[in-house]
N, C-alpha and C positions, 0 to 999 in steps of 0.2 A: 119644386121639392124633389129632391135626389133621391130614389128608392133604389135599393140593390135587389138584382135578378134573383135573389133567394125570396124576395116576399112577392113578387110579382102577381100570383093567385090570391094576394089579399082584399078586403073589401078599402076603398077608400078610406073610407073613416078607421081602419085596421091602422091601413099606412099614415093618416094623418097624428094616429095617438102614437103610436110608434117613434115618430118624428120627435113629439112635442115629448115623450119622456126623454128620447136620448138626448133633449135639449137641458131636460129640469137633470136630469142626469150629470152632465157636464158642467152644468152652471153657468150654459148660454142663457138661460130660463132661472133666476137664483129666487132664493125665496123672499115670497114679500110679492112678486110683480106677479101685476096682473095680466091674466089671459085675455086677450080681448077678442069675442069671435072673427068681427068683422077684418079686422089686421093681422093674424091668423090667419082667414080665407084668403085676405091678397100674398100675404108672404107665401103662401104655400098654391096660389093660384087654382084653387079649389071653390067651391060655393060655402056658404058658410051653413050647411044641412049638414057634413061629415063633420066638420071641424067641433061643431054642437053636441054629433054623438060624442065624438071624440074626449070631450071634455067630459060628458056627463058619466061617461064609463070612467073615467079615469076618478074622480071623484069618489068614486068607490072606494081609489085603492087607497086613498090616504096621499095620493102626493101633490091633488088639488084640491081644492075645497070651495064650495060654495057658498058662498056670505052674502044674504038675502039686500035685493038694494044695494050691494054694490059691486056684487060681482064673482068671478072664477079668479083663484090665486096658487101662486105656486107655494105649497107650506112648506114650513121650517121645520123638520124631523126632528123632534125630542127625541131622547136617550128613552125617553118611555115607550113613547111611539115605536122605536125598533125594536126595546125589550117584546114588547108585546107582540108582535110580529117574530120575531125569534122562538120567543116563546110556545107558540102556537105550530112554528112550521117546527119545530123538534121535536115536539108531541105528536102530530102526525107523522112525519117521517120516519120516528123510532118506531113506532107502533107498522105501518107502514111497511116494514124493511122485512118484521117475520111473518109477517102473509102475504107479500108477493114475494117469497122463497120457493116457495113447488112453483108456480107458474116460470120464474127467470132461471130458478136453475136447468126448468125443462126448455127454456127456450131464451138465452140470453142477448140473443141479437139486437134489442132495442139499445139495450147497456152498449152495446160493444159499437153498433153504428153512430151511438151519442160520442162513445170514446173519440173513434175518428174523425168526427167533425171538431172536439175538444183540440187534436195534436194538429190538425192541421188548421185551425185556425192560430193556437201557437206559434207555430210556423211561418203564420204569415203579421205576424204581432196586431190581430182582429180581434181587442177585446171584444169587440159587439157580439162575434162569433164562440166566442167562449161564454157568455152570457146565455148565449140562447143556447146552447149544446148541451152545459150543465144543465140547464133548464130540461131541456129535454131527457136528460139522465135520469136528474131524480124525479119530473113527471114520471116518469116509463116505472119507477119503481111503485110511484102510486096507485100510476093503471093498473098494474100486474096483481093490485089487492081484490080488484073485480066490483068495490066498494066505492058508487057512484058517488054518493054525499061526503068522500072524502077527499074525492078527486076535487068535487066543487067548492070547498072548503078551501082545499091549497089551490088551486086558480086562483080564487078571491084574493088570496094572499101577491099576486102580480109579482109571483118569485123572480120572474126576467129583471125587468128593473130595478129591482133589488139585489140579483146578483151582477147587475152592471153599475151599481152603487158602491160594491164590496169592491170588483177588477177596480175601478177607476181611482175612486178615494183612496182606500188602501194600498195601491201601488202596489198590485200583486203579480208575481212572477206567473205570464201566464202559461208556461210551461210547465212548473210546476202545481198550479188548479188542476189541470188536464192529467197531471198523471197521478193527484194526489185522488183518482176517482177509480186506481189502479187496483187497488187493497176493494176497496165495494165490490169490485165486477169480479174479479177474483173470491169473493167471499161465494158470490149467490151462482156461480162456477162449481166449485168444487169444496165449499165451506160448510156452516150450519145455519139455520135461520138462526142462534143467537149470537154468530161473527157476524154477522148482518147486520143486526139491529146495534151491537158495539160500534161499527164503524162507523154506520151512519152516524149516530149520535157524535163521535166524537168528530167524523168531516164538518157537523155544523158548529163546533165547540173552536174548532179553529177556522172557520172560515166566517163567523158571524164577526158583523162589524160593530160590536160593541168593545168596550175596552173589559181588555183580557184580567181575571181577577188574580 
């Protein structure tokens, strides 16, 4: 199993789930097929103790599922399914965007370190790297609320994957993702917490992968 020097400090089973979304991700892994631990542990030449986490975390997020008797599957995303998930990450993040304003406009360096890992992933046409950056962007906007339970709310939501769902499917220029995050960092800069809470909402109105109404 191929892991890149950026996740290196993670735990096994971090790297084994990681693996196994960017698989259901691309559609090496499509839906319908099942996970099998033990053939798992040998493709990825691991024990099959991580690969078990691996699954049972993922399970959470909605992109496996466990179906008693007969097993772990990779599911098929309903248009509900994403609504719902959409749904829920606009809600926090709108709300999200006007209370971590005093904290990022007094210190907006998470924003801006997210930025550059966004352009030079870009750069190197590393959807995976734009995945995890944005991630990291509008994470950093959550943390900056100070508000634990709401950070643990959107983790539950497994934004990464899901914004490696939007790059990959959608065929999204990813030069333009990274700079379309240009207008947010600049808002909690030199803006007001209610340009904040506007862009946000509207970066999720054009970057969710539902169809546009």
């Amino acid at each position: 199993m191929a892991v890149s020097a950026a996740f290196e400090n993670e735990s096994l089973s971090e790297k084994v789930k990681r693996t196994i979304v960017d698989r259901v991700v691309d559609g090496t892994y499509p839906p319908g097929m099942r996970l099998v631990e033990l053939q798992l542990a040998k493709e990825f030449g691991v024990s099959q103790a991580p690969v078990r986490e691996a699954l049972r975390e993922l399970s959470s997020t909605r992109l496996v599922e466990n179906i008693p008797r007969r097993g772990t599957f990779v599911r098929s995303a309903s248009q509900d399914d994403l609504a719902e998930v959409y749904f829920v990450r606009l809600a926090l993040e709108g709300t999200a965007a006007s209370a971590a304003y005093p904290a990022l406009h007094a210190d907006p360096a998470p924003l801006r370190e997210a930025l550059a890992g966004m352009r030079e992933a870009a750069a190197t046409n590393d959807a995976h790297g734009i995945a995890k950056y944005s991630t990291d962007f509008h994470r950093a906007v959550v943390v900056a609320t100070g508000n634990r339970l709401m950070l643990e709310i959107w983790d539950s939501l497994y934004v990464e994957a899901r914004t490696m769902a939007t790059v990959v499917r959608g065929h999204v220029d990813l030069h333009a993702a990274a700079e379309a995050h240009v207008p947010i960092l600049e808002a909690f800069e030199s803006g007001t917490p209610d340009l904040c809470t506007k862009l946000v909402i509207e970066h999720q109105h054009e970057y969710s992968i539902l169809p546009q109404e």
